[in-house]
N, C-alpha and C positions, 0 to 999 in steps of 0.2 A: 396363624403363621407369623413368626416372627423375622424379619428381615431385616440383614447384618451393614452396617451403615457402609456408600462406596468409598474406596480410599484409591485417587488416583496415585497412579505410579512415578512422583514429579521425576525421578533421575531419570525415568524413561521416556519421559513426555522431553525433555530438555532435551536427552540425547538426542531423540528424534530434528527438533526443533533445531538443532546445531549441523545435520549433514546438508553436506554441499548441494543434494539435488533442491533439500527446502530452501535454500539459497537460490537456486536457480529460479525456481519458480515464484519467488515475492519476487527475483527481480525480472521474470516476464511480465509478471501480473501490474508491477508498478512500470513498467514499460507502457503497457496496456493503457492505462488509468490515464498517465501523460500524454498517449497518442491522439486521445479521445476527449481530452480535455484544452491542449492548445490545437485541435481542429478548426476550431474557430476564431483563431489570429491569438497571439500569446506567447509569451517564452514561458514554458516548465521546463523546471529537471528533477533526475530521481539521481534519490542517493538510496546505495545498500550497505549496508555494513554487519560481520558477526560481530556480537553482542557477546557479553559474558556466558547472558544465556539461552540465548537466542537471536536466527536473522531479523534485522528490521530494516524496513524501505520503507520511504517518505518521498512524497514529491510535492518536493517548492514550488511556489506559484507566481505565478504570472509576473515578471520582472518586467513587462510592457506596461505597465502599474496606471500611469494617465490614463492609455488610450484603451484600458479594458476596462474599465467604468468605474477605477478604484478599488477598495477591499469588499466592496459588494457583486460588483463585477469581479472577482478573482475568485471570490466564493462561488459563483453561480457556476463556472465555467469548471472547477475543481469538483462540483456535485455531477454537474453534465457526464465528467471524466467518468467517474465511477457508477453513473448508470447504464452509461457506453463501452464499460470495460468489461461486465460480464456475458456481454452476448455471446462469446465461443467456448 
């Protein structure tokens, strides 16, 4: 049996990728990520923004920068975030 190679749909995946609800949801989810990661003393913030071809959300880290143990402490607490953001 010979089996035909897959070919995704990219206009459809991008369309997808561009309505407002997938917007909504990167930016609960980077909501999430930030709540869970300056838990333990910290400034984050999320930025979201549409994309040409898609939402993208990032969240900057720790502008408390001395007193979180520096860029290894800013690291830990940004890992923290995202193992503490998919619990719901």
């Amino acid at each position: 049996m010979r089996f035909k190679r897959f070919k995704p749909n990219k206009a459809g995946i991008r369309s997808i990728m561009k309505l407002p609800t997938v917007g909504k949801e990167i930016g609960r989810i980077t909501g999430r990520i930030r709540g869970a990661a300056s838990a333990g003393g910290g400034d984050f913030r999320t930025d979201l923004e549409e994309g040409r071809k898609r939402w993208r959300g990032a969240i900057i880290g720790d502008y408390d920068f001395p007193k979180s143990g520096g860029r290894e402490g800013s690291r830990r607490k940004l890992l923290r975030g995202l193992d503490g953001a998919h619990g719901e």
